[in-house]
N, CA and C atoms as an extended XYZ file, in Angstrom:
264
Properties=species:S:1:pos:R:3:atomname:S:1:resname:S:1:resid:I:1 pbc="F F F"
N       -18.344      -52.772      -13.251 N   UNK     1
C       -18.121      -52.032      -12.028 CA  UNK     1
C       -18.653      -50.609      -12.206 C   UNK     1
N       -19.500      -50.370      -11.671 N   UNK     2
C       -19.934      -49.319      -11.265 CA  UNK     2
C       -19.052      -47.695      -10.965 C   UNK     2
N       -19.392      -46.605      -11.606 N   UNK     3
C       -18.084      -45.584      -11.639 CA  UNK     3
C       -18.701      -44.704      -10.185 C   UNK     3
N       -17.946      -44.754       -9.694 N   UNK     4
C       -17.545      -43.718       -8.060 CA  UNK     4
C       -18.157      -42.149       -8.732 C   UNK     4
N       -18.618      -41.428       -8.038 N   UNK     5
C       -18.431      -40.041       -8.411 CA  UNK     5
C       -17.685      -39.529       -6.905 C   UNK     5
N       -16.927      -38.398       -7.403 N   UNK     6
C       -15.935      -37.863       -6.870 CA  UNK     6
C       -16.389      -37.105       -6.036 C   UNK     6
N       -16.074      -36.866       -4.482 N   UNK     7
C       -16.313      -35.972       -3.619 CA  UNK     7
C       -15.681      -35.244       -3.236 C   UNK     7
N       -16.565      -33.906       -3.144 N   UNK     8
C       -16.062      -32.568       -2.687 CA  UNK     8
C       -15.575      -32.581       -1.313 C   UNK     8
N       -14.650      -31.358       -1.015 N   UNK     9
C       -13.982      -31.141       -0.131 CA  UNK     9
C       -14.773      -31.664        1.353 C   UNK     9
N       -16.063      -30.865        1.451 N   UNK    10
C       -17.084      -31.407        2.282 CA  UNK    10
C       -17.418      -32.772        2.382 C   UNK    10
N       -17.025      -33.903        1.963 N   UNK    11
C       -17.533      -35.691        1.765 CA  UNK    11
C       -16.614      -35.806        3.285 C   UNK    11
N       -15.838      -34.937        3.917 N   UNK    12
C       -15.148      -35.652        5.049 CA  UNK    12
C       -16.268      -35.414        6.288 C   UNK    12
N       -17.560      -34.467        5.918 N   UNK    13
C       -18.284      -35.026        7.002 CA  UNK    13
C       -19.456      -35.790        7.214 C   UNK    13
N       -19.449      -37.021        5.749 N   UNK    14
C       -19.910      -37.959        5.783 CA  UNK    14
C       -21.475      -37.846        5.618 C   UNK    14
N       -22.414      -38.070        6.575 N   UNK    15
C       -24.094      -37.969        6.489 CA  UNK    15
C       -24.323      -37.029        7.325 C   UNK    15
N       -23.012      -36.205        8.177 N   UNK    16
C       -23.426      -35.094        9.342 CA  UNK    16
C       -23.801      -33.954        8.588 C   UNK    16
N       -24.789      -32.762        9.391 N   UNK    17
C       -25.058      -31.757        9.225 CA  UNK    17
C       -25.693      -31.332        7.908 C   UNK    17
N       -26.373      -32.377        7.188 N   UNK    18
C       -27.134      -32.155        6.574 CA  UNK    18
C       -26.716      -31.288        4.902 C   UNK    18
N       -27.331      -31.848        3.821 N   UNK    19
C       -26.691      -31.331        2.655 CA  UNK    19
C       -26.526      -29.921        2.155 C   UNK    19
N       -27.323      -29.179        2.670 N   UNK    20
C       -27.134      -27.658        2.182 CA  UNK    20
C       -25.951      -27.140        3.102 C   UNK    20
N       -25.677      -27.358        4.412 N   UNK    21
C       -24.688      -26.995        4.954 CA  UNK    21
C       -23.284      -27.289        4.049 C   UNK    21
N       -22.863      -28.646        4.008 N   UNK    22
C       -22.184      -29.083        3.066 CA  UNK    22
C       -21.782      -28.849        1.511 C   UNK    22
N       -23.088      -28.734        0.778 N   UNK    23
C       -22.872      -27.580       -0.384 CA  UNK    23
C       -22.255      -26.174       -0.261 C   UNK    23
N       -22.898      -25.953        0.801 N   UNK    24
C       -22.126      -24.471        1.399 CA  UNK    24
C       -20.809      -23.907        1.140 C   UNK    24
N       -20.426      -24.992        1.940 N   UNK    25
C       -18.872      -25.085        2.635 CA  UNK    25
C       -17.881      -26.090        1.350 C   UNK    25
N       -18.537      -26.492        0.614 N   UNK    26
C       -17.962      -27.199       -0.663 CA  UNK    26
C       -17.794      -26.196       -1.156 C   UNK    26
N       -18.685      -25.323       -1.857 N   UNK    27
C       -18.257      -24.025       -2.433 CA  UNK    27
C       -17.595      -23.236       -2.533 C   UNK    27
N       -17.620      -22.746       -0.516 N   UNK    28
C       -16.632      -21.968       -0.110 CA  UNK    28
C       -15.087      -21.993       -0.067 C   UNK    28
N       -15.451      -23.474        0.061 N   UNK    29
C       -14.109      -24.086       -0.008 CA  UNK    29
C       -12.893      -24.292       -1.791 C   UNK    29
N       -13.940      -24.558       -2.161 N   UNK    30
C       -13.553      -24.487       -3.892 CA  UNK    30
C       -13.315      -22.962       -4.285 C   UNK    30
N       -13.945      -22.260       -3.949 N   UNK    31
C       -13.682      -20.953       -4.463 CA  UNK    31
C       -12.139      -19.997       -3.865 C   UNK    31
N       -11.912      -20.554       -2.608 N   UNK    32
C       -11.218      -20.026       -1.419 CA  UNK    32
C        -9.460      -21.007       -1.966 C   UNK    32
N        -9.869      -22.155       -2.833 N   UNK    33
C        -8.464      -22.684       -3.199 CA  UNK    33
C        -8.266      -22.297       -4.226 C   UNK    33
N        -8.553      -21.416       -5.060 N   UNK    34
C        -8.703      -20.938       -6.583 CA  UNK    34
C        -7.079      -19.763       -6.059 C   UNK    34
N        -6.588      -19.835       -7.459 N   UNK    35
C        -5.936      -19.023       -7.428 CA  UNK    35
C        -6.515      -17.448       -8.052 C   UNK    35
N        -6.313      -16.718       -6.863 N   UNK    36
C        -7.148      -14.949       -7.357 CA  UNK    36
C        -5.897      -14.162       -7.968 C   UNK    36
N        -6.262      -12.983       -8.622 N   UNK    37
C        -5.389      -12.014       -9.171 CA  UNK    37
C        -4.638      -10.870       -8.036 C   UNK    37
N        -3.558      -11.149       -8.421 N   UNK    38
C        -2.676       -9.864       -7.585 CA  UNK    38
C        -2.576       -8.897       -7.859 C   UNK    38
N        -3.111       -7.949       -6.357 N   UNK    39
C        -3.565       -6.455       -6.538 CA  UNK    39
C        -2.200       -5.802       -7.016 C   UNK    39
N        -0.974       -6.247       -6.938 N   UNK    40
C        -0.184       -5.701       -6.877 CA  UNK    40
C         0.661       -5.954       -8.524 C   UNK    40
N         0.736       -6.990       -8.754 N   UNK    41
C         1.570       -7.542       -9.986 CA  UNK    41
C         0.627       -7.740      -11.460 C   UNK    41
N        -0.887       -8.087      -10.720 N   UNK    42
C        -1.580       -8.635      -11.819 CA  UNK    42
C        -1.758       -9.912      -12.195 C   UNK    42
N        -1.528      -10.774      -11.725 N   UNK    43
C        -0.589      -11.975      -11.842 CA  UNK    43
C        -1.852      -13.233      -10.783 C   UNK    43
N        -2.293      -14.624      -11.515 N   UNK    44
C        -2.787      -15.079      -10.907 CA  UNK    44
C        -2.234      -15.781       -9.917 C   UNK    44
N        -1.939      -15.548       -9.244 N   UNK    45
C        -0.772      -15.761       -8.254 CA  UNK    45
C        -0.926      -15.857       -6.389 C   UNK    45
N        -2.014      -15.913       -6.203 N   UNK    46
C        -2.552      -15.184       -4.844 CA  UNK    46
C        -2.794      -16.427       -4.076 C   UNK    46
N        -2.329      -16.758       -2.835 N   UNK    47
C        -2.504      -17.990       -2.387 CA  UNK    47
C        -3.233      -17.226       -1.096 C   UNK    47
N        -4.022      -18.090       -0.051 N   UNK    48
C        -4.584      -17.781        1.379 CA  UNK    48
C        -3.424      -18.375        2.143 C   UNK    48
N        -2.583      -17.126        3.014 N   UNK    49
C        -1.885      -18.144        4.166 CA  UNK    49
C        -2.284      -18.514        5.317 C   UNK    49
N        -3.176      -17.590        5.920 N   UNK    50
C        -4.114      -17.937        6.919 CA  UNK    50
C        -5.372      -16.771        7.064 C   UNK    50
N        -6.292      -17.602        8.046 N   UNK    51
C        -7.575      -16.732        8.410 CA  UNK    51
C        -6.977      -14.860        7.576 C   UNK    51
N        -7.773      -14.856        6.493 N   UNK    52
C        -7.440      -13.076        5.951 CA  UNK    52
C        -6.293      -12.773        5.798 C   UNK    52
N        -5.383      -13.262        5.735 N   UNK    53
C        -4.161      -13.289        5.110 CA  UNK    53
C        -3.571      -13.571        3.533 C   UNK    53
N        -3.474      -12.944        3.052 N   UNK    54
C        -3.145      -13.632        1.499 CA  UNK    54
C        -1.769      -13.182        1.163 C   UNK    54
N        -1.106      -13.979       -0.105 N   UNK    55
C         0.072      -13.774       -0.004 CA  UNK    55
C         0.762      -14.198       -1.836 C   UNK    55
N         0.945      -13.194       -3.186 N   UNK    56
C         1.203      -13.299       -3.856 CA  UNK    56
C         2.376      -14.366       -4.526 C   UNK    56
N         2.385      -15.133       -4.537 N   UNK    57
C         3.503      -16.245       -4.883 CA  UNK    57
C         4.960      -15.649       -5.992 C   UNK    57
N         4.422      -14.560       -6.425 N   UNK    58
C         5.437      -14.247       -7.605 CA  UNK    58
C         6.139      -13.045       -6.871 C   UNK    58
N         5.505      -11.821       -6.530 N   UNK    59
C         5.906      -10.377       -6.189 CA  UNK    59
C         6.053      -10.686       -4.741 C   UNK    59
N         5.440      -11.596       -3.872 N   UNK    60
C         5.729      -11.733       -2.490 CA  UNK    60
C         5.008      -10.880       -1.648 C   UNK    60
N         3.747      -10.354       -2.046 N   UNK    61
C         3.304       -9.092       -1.588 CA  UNK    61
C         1.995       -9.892       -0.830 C   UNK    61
N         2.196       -9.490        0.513 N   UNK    62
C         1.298       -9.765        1.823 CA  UNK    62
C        -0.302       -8.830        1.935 C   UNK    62
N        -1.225       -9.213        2.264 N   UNK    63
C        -1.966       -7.862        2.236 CA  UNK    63
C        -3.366       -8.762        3.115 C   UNK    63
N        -3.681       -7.911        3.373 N   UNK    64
C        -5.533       -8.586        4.055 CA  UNK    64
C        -6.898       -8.380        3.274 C   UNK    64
N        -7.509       -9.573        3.184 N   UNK    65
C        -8.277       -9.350        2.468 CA  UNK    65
C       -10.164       -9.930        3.754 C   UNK    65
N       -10.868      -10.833        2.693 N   UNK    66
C       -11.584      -11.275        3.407 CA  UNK    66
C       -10.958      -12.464        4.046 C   UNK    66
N       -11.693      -13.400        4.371 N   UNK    67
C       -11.606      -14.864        5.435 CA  UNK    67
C       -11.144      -15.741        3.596 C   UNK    67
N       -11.914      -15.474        3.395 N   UNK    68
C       -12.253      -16.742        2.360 CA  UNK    68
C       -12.081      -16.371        0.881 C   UNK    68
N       -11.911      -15.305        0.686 N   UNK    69
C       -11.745      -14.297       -0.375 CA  UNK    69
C       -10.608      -13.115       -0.341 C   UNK    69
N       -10.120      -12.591       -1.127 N   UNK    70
C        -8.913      -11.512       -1.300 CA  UNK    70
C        -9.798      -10.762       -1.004 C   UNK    70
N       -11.129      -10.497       -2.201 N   UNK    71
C       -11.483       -9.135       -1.710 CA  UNK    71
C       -13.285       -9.705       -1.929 C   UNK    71
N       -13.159       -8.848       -0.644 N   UNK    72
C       -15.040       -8.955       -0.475 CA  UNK    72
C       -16.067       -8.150       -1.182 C   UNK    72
N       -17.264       -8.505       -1.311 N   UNK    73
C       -18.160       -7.816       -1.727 CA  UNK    73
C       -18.424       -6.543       -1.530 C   UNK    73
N       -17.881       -6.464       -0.069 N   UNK    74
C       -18.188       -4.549        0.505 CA  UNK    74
C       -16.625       -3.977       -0.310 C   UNK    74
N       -15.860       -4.353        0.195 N   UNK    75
C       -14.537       -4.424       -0.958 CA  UNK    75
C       -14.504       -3.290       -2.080 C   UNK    75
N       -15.194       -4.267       -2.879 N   UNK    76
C       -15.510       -3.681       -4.397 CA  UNK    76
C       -16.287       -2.940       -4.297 C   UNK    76
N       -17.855       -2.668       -3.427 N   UNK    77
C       -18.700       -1.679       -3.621 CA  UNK    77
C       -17.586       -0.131       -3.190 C   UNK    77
N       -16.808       -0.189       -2.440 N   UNK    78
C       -16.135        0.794       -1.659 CA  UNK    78
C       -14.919        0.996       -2.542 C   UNK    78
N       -14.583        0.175       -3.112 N   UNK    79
C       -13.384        0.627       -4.248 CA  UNK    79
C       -14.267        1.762       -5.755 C   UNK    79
N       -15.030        0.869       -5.445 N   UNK    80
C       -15.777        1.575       -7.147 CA  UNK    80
C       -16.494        3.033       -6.081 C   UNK    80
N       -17.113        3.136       -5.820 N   UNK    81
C       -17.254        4.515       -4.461 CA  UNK    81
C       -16.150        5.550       -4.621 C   UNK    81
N       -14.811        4.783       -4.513 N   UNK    82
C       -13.572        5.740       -4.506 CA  UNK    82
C       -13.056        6.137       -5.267 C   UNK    82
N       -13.491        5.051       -7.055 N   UNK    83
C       -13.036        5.850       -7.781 CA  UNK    83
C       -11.203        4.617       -8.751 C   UNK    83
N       -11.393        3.546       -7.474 N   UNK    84
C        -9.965        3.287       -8.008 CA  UNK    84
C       -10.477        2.055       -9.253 C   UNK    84
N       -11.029        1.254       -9.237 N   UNK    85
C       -11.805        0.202      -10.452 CA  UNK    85
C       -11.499        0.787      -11.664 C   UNK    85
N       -12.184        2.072      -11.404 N   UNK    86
C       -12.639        2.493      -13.046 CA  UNK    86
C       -11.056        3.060      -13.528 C   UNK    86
N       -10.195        3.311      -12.977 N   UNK    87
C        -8.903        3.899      -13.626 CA  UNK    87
C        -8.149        2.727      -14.267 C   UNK    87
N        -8.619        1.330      -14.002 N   UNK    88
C        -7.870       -0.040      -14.670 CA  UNK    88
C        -7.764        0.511      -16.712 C   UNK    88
């Protein structure tokens, strides 16, 4: 018997919309269920509760980030700008 390979989050839309779309959104999607670090505790702990919403599981601490991410690319360019990065 022949071994299955396992499909990504994206396999629920079958042969639609073509494979790079789907890689896309597999990605996005894998990266977006990862647990991120809390700005607040430190702590990998950071769940998405909805659209830009995130929400620390341990300290309980609410905050907005990106859609799909805690913190975005402009994010970090604008944190390191201000000065707060480099004081870690």
């Amino acid at each position: 018997m022949a071994v299955s390979k396992k499909s990504s989050s994206a396999g629920r839309f079958g042969a639609r919309y073509g494979r790079k779309i789907r890689v896309k959104v597999s990605n996005i999607e894998a990266q977006m269920k990862q647990k991120h670090k809390c700005p607040q505790c430190g702590r990998k702990s950071v769940k998405r509760i909805s659209t830009a919403i995130w929400q620390c599981t341990k300290c309980e601490t609410t905050f907005a980030g990106g859609t799909y991410l805690p913190d975005t690319p402009v994010g970090k360019v604008s944190q390191k700008a201000s000065g707060k990065v480099g004081s870690e």
